[in-house]
N, C-alpha and C positions, 0 to 999 in steps of 0.2 A: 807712938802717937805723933801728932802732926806740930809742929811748932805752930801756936798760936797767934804771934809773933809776926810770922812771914807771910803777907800776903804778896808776895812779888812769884808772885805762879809763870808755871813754863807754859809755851803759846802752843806747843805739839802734846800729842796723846801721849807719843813715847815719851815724852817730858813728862808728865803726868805717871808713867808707870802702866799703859793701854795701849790694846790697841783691837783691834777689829781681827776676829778668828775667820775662817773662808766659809761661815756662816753666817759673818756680818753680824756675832753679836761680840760686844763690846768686852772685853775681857782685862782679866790684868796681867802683866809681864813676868815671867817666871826670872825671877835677877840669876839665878843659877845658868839657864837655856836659852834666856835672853825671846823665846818664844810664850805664846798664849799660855796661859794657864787656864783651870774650870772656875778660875775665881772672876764673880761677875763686879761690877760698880759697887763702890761701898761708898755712902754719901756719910757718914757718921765717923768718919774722920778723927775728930774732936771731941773734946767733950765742951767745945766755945759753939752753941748754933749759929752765931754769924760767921764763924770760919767758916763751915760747913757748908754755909749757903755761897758762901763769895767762893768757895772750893771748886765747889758744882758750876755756878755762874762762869768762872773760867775754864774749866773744862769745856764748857756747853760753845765759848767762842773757838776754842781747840777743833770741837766737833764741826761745827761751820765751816771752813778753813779746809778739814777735810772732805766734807761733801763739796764744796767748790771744785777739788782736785779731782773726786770722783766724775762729778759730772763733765770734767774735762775730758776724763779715762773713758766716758762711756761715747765720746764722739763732738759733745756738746762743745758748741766757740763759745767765749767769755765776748759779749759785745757791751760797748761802751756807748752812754746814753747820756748828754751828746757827745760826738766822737772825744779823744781826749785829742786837746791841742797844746796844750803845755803839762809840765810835771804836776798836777796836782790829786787831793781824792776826788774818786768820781763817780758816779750810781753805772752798775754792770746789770746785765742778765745775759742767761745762756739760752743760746740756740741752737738746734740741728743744723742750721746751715746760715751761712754768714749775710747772705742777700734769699729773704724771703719772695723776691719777685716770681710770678707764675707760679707759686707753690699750690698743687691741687685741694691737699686737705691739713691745717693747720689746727693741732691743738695749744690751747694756751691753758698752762695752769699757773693757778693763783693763788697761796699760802695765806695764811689767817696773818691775826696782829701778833706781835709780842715780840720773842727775841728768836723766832725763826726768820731763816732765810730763805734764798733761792735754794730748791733741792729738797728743803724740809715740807712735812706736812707736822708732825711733835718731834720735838727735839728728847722729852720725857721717853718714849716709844722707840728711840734713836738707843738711846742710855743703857735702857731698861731690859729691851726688847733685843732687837735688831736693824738693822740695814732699811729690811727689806719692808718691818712694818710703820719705820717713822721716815723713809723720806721717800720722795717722788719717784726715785729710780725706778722700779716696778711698773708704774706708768708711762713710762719715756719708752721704758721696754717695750711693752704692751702697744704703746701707739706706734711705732715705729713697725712693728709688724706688721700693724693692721695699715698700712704706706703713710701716715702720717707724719709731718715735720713736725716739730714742738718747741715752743719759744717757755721758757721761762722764767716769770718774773719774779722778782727784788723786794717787794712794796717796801718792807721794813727798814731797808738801809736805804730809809731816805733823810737827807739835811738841807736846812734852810740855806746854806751854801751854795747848795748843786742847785741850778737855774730848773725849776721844774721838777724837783723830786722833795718836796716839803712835807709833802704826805705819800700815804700809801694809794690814793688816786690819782695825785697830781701824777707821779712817779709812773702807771698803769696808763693816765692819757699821752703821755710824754712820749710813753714807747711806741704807743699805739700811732704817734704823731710822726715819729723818725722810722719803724722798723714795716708798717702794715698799709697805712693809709693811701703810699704811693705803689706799693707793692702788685699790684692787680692777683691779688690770691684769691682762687675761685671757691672755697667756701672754708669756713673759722666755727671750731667747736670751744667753749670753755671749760676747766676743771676747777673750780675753787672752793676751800675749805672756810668757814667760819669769815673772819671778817672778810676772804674774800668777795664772800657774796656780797656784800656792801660797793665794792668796789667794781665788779662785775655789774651791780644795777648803773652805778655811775657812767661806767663805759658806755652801757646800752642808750643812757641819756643823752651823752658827750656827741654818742656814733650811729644813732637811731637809724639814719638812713643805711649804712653799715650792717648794722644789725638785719635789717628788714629784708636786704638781702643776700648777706653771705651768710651770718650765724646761722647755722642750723641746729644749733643743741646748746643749751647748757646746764650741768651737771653740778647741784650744790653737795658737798658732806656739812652737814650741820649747819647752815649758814645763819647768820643771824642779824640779816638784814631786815628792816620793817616796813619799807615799802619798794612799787616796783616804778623802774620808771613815770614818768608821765605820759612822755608821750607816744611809749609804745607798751602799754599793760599788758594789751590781749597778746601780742608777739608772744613777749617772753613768758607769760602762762601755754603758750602752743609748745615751745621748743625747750623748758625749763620744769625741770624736777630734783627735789629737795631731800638726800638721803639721809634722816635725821639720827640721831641719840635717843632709842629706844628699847623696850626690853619686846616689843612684839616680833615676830621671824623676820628676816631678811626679805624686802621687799613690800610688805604688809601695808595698805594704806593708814596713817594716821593722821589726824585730826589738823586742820588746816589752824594755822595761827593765827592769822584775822581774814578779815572778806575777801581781800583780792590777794589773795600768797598764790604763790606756784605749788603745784603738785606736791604731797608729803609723803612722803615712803620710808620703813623704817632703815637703817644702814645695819641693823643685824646685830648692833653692839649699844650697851646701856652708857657708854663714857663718850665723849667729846672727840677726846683725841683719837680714840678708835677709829672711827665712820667712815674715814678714805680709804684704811685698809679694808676694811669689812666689807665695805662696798663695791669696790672695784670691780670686780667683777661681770655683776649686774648690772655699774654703771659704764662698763663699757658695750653692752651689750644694746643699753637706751641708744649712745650714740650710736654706733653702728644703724639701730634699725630708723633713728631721725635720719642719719645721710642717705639711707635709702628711698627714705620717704622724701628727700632735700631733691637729690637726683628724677626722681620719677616726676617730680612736682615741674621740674624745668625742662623735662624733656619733654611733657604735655606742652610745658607753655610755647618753646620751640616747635614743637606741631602747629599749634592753632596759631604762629605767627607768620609759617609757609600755608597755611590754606587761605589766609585773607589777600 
């Protein structure tokens, strides 16, 4: 059993005794073979529950730390927000490519609250699960295929310290201020889970005119936002659908949350953290058919600008 005693936890997985099998799920260290074993997380450690939980709690920073590293492995820059200019902490996000300027098609995805980072959509699902079904990678996948660049945001490592990263919006306009606004990117899709959508409506407020005309879609799992902009409602109900926590089939319309919500569709799973995996699929299928509909819509307007 675990000393109750010790909480001075190691900052690596292998420190922990883990590590990730080429299934991406979570595994424990064979001390004999120094490789994976079929033994999965074991959080009952103890028989102290706040061991247990501050146990897990450090593991779950361990975990971060390594999605950082992954999403370096899969191509993504580590960009610094504002640049760093002496040695100190600083607010990061990762991107596909270092200078966003002229980029054709731009997805941004945007993590709920809590103690996930850049890379996560659950860290529980991370644990539990796998790789593939609690963080972003999958989707970085996915849009990169379909030619998209992808900027990924931070919200939660944000500190009253860092000039413009105090909250999880501050932090979301901030980047929007140094990595997009100057950038001439011809059109921007979002992906955000849970409090993302809170902070995606923010954006749309902050960047209405923005919005109005490069966003072409955005893509909530479970968001639990309660209202939509002001002063772009009808917009973001055109290009905005809400793949919720439900037990009806995948896709299913359900029940709008107040008068003016965006589209409600079920995410195919009854839990929270589920609905970005569940979803994905479907919701990449929305975007694709918005930027078709984004594209047609401008090549009309191009027409009727050469007949006048």
């Amino acid at each position: 059993m675990a000393n109750d005693n010790n909480t001075n936890f190691p900052t690596t997985l292998a420190g922990f005794g883990y590590a990730f099998n080429d299934d991406g799920q979570l595994r424990q260290i064979d001390a004999t073979t120094g490789r994976c074993s079929d033994k999965p997380f074991e959080f009952h450690i103890s028989s102290n529950a706040k061991y247990n939980q501050k146990h897990y709690e450090a593991l779950g920073e361990a975990v971060t730390e390594y999605v950082y590293e992954l999403l370096e492995k899969h191509g993504l820059h580590k960009i610094y927000v504002p640049p760093i200019v002496e040695e100190r902490d600083n607010a990061f996000v990762f991107s596909t490519k270092k200078d966003l300027n002229g980029v054709r098609k731009l997805l941004i995805l945007i993590h709920g609250s809590g103690v996930v980072r850049a890379g996560q959509w659950a860290r529980r699902l991370i644990i539990n699960e796998s790789l593939n079904h609690g963080t972003q990678i999958p989707y970085i996948n996915k849009a990169k295929k379909l030619g998209y660049e992808v900027l990924v945001l931070n919200t939660n490592d944000n500190d009253v310290d860092v000039p413009g990263h105090s909250s999880p919006s501050e932090h979301a306009i901030t980047v929007w201020d140094q990595l997009i606004s100057n950038s001439n990117i011809e059109s921007i899709v979002i992906v955000a889970h849970s409090y993302g959508g809170v902070v995606t409506m923010n954006l749309a407020e902050e960047f209405n005119d923005v919005f109005l005309e490069k966003v072409f879609a955005v893509g909530l799992t479970d968001s639990v936002h309660q209202s939509l902009p002001e002063s772009i409602p009808s917009h973001i109900q055109k290009i905005c659908k809400n793949w919720v926590a439900s037990s009806e089939p995948l896709n299913a319309p359900t029940q709008y949350q107040h008068k003016n919500d965006v589209q409600r569709v079920s995410a195919g799973h009854r839990e929270h953290e589920w609905t970005s995996w569940s979803a994905m699929e479907v919701l990449f299928e929305y975007l694709e058919y918005k930027y078709k509909e984004f594209i047609e819509n401008n090549s009309t307007s191009e027409r009727t600008k050469d007949d006048l």
